[in-house]
Backbone and ligand atoms as CSV (ligand in chain L), in Angstrom:
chain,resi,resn,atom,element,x,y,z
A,1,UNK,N,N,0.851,-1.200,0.000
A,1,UNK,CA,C,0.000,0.000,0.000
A,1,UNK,C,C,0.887,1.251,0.000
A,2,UNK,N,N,0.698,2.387,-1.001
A,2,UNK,CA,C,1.510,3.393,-1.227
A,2,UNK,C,C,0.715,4.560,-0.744
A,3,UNK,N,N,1.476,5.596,-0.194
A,3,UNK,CA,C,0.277,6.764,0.136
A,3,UNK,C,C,1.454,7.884,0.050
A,4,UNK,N,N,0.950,8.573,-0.491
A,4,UNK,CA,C,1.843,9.732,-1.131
A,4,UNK,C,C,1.039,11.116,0.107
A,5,UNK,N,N,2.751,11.639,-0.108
A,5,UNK,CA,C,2.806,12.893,0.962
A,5,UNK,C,C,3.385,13.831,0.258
A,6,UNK,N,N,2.420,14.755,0.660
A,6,UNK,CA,C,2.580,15.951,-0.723
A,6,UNK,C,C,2.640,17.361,0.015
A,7,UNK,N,N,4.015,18.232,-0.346
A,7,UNK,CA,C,3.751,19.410,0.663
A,7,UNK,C,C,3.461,20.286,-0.521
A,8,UNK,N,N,3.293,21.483,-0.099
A,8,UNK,CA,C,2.934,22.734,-1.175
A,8,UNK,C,C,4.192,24.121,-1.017
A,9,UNK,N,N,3.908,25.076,-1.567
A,9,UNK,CA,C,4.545,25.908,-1.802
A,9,UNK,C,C,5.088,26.795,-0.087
A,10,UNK,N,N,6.439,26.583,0.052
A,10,UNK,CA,C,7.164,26.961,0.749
A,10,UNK,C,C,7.539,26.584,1.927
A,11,UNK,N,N,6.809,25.011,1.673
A,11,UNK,CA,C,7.101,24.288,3.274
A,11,UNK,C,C,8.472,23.633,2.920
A,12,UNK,N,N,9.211,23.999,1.771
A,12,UNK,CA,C,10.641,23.438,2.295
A,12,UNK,C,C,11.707,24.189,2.522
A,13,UNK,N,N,10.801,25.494,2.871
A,13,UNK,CA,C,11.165,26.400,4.372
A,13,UNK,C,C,11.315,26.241,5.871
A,14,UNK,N,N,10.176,25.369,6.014
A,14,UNK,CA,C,10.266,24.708,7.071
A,14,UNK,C,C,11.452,24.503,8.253
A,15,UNK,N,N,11.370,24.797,9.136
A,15,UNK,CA,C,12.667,25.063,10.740
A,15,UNK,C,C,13.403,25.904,10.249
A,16,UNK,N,N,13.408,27.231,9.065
A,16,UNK,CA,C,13.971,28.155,8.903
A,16,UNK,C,C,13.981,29.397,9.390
A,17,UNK,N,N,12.823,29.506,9.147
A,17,UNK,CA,C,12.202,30.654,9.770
A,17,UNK,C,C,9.990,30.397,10.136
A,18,UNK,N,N,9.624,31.779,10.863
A,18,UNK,CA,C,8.229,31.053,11.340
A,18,UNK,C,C,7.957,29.981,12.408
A,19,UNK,N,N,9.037,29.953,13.101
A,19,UNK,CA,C,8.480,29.065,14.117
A,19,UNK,C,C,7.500,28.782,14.658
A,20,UNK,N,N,6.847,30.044,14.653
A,20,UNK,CA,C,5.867,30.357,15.908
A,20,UNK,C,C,4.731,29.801,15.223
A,21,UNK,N,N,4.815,29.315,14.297
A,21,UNK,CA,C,3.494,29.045,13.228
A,21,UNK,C,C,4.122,28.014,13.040
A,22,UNK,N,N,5.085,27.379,12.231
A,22,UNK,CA,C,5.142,25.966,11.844
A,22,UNK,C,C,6.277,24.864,12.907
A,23,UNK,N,N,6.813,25.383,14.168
A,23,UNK,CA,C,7.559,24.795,14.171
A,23,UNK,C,C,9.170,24.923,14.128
A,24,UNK,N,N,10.031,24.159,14.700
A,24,UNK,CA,C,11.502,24.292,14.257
A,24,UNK,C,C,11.769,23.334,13.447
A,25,UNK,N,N,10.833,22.018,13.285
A,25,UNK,CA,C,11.222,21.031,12.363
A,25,UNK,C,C,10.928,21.635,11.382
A,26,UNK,N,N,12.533,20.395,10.116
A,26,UNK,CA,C,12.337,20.841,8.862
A,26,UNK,C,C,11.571,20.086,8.072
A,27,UNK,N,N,11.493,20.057,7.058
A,27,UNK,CA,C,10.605,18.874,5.995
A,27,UNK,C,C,11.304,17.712,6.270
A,28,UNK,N,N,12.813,17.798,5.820
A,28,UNK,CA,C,13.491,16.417,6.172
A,28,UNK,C,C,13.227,15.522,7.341
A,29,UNK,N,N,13.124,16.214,8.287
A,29,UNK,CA,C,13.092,15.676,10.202
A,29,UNK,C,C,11.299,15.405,9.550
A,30,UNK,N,N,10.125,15.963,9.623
A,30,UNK,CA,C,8.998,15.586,9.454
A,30,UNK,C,C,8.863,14.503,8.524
A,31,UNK,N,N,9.505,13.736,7.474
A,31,UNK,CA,C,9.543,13.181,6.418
A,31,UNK,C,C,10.081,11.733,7.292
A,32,UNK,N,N,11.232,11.799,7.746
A,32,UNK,CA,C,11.951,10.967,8.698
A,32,UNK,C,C,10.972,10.300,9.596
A,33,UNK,N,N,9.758,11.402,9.913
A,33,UNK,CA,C,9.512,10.667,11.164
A,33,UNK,C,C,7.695,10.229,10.841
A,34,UNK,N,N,7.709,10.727,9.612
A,34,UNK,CA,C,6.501,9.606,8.517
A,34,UNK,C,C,7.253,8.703,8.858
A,35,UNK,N,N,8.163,8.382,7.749
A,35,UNK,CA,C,8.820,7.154,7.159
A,35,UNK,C,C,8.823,6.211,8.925
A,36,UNK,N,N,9.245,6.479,9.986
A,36,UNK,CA,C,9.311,5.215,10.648
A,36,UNK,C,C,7.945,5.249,11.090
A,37,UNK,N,N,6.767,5.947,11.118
A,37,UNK,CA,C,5.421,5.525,10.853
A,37,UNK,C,C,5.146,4.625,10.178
A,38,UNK,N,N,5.403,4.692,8.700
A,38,UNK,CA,C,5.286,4.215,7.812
A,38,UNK,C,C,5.941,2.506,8.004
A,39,UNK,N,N,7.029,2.138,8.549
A,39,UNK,CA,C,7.735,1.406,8.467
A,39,UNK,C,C,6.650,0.778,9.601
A,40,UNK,N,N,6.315,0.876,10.780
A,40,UNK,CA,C,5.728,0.318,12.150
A,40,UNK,C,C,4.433,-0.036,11.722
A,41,UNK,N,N,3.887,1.070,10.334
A,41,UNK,CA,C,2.541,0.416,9.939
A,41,UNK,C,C,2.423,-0.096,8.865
A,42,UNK,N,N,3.263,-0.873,8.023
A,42,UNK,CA,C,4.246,-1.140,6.871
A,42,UNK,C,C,2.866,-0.829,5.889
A,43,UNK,N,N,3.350,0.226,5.344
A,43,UNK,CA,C,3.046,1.091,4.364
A,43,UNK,C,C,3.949,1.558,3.771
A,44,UNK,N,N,4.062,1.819,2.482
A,44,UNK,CA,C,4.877,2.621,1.704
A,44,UNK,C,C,4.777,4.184,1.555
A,45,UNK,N,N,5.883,4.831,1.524
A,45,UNK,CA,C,5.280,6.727,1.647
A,45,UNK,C,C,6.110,6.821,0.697
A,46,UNK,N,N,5.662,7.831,-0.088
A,46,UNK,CA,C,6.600,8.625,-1.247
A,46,UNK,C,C,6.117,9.950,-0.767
A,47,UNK,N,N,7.467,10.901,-1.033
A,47,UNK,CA,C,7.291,12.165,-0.645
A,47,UNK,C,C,7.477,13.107,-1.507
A,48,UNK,N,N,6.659,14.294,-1.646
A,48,UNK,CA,C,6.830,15.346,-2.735
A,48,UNK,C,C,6.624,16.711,-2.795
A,49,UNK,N,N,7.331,17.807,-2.617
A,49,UNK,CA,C,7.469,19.055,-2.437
A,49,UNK,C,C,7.506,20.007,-3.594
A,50,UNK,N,N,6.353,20.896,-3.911
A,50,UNK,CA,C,7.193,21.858,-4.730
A,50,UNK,C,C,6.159,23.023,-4.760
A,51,UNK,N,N,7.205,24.097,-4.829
A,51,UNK,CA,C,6.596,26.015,-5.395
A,51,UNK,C,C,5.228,25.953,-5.671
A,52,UNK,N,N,5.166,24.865,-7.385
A,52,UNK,CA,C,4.580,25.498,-8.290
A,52,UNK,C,C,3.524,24.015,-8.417
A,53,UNK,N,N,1.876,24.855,-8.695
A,53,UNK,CA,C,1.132,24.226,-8.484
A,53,UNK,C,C,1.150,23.350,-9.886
A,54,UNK,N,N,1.449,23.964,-10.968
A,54,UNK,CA,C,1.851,23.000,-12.375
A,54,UNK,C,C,2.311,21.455,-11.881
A,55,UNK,N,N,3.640,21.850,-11.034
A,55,UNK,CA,C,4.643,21.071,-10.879
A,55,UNK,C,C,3.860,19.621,-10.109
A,56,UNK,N,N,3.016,19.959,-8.966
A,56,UNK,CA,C,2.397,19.034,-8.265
A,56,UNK,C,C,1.180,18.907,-9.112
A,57,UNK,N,N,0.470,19.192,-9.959
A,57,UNK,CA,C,-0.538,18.157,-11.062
A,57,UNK,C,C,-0.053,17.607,-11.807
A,58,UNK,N,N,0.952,17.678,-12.188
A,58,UNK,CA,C,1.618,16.753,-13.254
A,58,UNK,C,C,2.155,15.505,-11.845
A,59,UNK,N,N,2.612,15.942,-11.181
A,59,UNK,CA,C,2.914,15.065,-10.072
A,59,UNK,C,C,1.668,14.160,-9.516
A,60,UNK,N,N,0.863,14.523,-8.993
A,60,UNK,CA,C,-0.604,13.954,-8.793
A,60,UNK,C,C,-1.259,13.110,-9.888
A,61,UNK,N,N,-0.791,13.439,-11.291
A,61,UNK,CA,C,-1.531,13.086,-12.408
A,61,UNK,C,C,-0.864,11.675,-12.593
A,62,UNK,N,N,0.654,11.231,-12.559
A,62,UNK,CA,C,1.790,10.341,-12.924
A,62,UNK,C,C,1.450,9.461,-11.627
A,63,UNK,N,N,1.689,9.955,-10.150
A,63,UNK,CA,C,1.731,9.273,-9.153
A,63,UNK,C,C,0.827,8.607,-8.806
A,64,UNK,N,N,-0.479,8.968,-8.572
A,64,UNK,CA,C,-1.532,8.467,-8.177
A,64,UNK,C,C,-2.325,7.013,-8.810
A,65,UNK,N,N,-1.562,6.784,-9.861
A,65,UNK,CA,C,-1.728,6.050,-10.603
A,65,UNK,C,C,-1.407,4.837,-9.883
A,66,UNK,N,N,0.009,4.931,-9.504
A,66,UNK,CA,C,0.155,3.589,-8.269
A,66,UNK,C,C,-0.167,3.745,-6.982
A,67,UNK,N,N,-0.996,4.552,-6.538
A,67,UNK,CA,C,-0.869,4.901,-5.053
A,67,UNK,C,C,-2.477,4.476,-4.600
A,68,UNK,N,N,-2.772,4.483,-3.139
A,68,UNK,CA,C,-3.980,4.158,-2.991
A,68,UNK,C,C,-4.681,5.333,-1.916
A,69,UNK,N,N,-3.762,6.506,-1.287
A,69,UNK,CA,C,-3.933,7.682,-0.411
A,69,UNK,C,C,-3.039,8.429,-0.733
A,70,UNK,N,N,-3.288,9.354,-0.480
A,70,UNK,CA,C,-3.268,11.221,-0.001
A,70,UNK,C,C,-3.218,12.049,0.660
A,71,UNK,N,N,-1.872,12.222,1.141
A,71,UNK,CA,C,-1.654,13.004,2.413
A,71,UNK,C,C,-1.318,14.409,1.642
A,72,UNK,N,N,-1.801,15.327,2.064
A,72,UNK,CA,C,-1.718,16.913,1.738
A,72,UNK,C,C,-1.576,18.236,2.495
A,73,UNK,N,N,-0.163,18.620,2.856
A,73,UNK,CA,C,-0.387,19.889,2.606
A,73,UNK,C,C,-0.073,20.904,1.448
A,74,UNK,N,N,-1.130,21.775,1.274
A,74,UNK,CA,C,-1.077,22.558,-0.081
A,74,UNK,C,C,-0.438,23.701,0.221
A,75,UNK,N,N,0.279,24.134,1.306
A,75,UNK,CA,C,0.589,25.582,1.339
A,75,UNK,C,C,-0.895,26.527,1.658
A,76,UNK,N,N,-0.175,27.393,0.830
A,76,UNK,CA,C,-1.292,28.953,0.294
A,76,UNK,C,C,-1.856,28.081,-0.614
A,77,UNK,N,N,-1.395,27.029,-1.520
A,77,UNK,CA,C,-2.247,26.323,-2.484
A,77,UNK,C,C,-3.978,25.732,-2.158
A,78,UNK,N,N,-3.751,25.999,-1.032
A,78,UNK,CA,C,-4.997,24.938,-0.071
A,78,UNK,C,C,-6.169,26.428,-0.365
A,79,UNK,N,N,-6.036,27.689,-0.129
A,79,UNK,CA,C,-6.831,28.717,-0.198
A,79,UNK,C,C,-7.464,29.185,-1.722
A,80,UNK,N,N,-6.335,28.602,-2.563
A,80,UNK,CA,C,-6.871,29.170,-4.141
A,80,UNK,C,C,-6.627,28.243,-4.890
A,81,UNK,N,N,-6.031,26.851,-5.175
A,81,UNK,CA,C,-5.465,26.274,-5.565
A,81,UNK,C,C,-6.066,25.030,-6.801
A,82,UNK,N,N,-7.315,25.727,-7.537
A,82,UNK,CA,C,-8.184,25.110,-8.261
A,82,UNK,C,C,-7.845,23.714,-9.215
A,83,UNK,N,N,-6.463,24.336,-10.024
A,83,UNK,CA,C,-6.188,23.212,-10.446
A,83,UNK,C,C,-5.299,21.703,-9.888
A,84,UNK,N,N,-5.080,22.568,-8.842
A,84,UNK,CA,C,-4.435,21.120,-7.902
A,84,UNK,C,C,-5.448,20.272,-7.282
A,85,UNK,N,N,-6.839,20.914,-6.682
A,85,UNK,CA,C,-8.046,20.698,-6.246
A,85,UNK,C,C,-8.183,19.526,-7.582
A,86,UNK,N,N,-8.634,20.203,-8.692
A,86,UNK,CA,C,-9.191,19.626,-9.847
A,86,UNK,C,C,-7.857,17.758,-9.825
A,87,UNK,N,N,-6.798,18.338,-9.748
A,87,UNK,CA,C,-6.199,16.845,-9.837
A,87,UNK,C,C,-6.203,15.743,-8.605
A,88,UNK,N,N,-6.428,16.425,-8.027
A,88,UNK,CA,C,-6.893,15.431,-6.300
A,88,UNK,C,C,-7.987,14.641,-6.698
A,89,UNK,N,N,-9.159,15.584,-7.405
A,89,UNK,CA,C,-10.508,14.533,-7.524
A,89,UNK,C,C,-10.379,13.672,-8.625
A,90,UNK,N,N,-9.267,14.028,-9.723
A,90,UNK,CA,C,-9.199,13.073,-10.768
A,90,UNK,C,C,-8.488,11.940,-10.183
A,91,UNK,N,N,-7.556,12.593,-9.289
A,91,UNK,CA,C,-7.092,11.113,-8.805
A,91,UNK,C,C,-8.150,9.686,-8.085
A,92,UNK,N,N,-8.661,9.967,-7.957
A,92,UNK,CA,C,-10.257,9.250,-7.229
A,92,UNK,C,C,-9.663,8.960,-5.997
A,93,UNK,N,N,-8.417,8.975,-5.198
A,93,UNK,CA,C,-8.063,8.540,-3.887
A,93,UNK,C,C,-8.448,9.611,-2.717
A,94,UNK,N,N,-8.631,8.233,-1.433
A,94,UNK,CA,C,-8.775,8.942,-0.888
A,94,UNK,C,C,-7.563,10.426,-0.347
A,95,UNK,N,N,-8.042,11.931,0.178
A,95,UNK,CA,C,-7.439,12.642,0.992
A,95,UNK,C,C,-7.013,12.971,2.231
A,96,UNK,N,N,-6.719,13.576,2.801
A,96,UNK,CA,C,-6.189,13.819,4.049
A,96,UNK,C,C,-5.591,15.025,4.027
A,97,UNK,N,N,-6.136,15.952,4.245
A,97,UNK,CA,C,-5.713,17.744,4.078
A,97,UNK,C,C,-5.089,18.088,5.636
A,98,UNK,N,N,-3.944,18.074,5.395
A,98,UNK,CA,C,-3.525,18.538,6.713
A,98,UNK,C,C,-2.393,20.299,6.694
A,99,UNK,N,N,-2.588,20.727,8.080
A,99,UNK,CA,C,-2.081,21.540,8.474
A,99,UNK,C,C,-1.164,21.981,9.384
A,100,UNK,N,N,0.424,22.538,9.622
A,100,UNK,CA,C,0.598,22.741,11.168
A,100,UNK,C,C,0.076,23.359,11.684
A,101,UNK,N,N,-0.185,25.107,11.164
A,101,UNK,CA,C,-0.902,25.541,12.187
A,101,UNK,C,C,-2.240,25.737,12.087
A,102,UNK,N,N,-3.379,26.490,12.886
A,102,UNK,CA,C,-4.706,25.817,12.983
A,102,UNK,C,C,-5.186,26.990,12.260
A,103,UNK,N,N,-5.351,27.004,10.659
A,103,UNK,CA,C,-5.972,28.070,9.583
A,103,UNK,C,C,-6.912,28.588,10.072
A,104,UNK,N,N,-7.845,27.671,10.784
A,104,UNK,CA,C,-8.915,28.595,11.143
A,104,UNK,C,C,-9.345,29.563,12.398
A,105,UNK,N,N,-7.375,29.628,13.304
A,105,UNK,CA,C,-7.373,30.840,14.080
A,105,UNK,C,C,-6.489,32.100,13.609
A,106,UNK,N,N,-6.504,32.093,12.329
A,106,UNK,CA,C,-5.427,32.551,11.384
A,106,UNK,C,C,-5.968,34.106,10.936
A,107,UNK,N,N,-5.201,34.555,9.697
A,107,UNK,CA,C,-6.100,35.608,9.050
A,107,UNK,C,C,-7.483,34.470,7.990
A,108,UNK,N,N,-8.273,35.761,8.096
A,108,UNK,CA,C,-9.401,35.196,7.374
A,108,UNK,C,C,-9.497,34.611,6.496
A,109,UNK,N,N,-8.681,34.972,5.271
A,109,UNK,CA,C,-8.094,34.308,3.876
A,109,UNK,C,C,-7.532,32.682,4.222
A,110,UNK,N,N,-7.143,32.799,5.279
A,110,UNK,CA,C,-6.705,30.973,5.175
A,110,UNK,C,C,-7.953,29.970,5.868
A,111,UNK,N,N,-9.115,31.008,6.560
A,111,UNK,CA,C,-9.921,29.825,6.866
A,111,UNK,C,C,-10.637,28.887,5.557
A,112,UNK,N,N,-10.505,29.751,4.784
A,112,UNK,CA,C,-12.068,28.914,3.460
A,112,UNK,C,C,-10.341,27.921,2.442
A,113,UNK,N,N,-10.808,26.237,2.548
A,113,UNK,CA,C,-9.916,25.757,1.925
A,113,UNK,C,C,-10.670,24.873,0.553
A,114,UNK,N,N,-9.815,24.739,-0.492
A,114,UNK,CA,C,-10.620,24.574,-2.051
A,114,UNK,C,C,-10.523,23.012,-1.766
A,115,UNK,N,N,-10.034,22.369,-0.966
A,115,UNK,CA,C,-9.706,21.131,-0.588
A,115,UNK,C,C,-10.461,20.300,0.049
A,116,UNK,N,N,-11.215,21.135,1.084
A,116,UNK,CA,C,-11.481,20.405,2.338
A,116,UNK,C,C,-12.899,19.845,2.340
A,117,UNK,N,N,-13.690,20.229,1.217
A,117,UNK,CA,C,-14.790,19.242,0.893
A,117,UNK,C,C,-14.690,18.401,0.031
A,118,UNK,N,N,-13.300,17.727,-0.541
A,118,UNK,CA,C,-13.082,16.803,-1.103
A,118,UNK,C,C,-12.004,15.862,-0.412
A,119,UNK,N,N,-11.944,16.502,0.899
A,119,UNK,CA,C,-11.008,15.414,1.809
A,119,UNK,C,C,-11.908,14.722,2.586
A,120,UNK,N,N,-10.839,13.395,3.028
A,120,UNK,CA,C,-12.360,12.691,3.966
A,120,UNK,C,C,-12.308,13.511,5.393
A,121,UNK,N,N,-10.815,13.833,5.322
A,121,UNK,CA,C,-11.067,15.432,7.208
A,121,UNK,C,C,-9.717,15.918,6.637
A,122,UNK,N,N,-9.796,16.883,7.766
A,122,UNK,CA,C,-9.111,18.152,8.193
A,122,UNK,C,C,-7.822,17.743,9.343
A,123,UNK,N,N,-6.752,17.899,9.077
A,123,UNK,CA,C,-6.021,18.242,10.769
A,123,UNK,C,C,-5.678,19.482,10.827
A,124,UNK,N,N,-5.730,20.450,11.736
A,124,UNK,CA,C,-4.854,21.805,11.168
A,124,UNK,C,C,-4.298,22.023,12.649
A,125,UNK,N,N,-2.908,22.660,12.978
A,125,UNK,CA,C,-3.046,23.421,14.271
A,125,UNK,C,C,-1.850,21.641,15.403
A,126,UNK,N,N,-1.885,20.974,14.581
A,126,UNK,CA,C,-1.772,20.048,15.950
A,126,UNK,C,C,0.352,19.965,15.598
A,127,UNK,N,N,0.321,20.608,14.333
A,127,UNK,CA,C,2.330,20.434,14.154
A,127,UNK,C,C,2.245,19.493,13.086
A,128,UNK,N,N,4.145,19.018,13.425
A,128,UNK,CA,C,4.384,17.900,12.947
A,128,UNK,C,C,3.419,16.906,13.272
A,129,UNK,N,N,3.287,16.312,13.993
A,129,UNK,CA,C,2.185,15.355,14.692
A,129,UNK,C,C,1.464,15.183,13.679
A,130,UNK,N,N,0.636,16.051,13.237
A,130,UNK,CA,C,-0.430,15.749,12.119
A,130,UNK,C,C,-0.212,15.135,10.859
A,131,UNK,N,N,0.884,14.945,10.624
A,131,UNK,CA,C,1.367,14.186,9.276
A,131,UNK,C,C,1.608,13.030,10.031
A,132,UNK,N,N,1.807,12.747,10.794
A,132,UNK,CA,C,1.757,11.505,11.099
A,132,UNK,C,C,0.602,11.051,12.062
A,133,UNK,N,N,-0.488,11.523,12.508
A,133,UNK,CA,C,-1.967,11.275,12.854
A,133,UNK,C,C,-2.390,10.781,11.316
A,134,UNK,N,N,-2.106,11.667,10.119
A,134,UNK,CA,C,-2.750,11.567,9.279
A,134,UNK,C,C,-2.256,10.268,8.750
A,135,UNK,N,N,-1.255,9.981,8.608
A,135,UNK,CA,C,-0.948,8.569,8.022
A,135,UNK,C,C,-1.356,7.436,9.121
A,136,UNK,N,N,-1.451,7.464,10.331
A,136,UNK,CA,C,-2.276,5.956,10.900
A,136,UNK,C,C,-3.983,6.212,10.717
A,137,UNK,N,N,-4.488,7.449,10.206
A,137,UNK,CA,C,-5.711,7.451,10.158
A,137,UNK,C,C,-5.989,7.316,8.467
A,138,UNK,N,N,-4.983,7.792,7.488
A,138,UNK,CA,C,-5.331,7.102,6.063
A,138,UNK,C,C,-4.687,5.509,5.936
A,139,UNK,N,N,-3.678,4.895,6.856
A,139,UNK,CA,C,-3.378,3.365,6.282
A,139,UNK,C,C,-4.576,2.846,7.372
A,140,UNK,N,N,-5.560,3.297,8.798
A,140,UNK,CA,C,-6.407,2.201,9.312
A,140,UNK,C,C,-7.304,2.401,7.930
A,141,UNK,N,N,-8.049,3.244,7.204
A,141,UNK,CA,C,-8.901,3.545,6.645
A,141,UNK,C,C,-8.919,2.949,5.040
A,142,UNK,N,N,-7.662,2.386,4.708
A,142,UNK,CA,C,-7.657,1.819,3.268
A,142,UNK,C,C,-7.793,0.175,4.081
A,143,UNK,N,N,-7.008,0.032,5.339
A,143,UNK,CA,C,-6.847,-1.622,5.592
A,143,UNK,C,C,-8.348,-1.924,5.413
A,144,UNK,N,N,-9.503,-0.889,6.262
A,144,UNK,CA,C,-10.762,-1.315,6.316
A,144,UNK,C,C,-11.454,-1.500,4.995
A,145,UNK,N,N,-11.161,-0.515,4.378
A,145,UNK,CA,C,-11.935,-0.522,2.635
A,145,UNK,C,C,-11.492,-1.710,1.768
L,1,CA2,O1,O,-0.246,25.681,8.470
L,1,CA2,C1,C,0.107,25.184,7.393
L,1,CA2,O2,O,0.630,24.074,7.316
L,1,CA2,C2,C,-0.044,26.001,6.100
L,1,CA2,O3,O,-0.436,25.108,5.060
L,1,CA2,C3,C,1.316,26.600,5.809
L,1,CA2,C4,C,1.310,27.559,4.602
L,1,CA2,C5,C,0.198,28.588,4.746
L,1,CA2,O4,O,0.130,29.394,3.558
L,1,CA2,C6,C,-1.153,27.945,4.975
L,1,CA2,O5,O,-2.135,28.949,5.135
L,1,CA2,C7,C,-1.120,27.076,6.227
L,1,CA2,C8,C,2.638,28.311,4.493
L,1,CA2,C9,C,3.871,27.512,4.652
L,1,CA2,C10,C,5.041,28.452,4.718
L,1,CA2,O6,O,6.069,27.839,5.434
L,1,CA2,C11,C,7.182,28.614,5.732
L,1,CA2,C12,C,8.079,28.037,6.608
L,1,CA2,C13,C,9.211,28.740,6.964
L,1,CA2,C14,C,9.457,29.981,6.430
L,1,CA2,C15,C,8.559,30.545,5.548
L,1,CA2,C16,C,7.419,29.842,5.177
């Protein structure tokens, strides 16, 4: 079982700067600590980062093909991000829209997400943690299906 982890535009900023909002971990350290998730719930993770929303539909479009879940954060992509939206639902898998910090105590612009009625939930606000909540709650949820 493959479940792809997908960040968005500028989280491989991440433990650079913004702490106070995302954290001191970087993508690498959060990725690391999927993967021995991943390993304890033997699942497969592929991981994928980038700017540009082009870059991740062509990515979504190729990948999903072998994969059976969807772990997501979209960035700012998550607020406007139509055609990445549009390749999530072509992918027919399930989602998992996650967040570090909690959008909806944020500015106003990040509460409304183009995502989140095509995910099966939401994490926002809980950290690193949530990428990995989200992967024992998308591999219990494919074992059951
Ligand atoms: O809370 C989240 O995970 C966000 O998806 C992060 C996005 C933000 O636009 C969303 O509204 C909520 C931004 C990630 C930017 O990450 C940086 C990390 C370090 C330095 C600069 C940016």
């Amino acid at each position: 079982m493959k479940i792809l982890v997908v960040n968005g535009p500028n989280l491989n900023m991440l433990g650079k700067r913004e702490a106070s909002y995302y954290g001191v971990k970087t993508l690498a350290d959060i990725e690391d600590l999927v993967s021995d998730k991943a390993r304890d719930l033997a699942v497969d993770v592929e991981f994928f980062q980038s700017n540009h929303e082009g870059a991740i539909v062509d990515y979504l479009q190729e990948a999903a093909q072998d994969a059976e879940g969807i772990i997501i954060n979209a960035g700012a992509l998550t607020h406007y991000g139509i055609s990445m939206r549009d390749a999530l639902t072509d992918s027919r898998l399930p989602v998992v829209e996650i967040h570090l910090s909690n959008i909806h105590a944020r500015e106003e612009f990040r509460h409304h997400s183009v995502i989140a009625d095509i995910a099966i939930g939401q994490i926002a606000g809980l950290g690193w943690q949530g990428y990995v909540f989200a992967l024992e709650y998308l591999a219990s949820h494919l074992k059951r299906s």
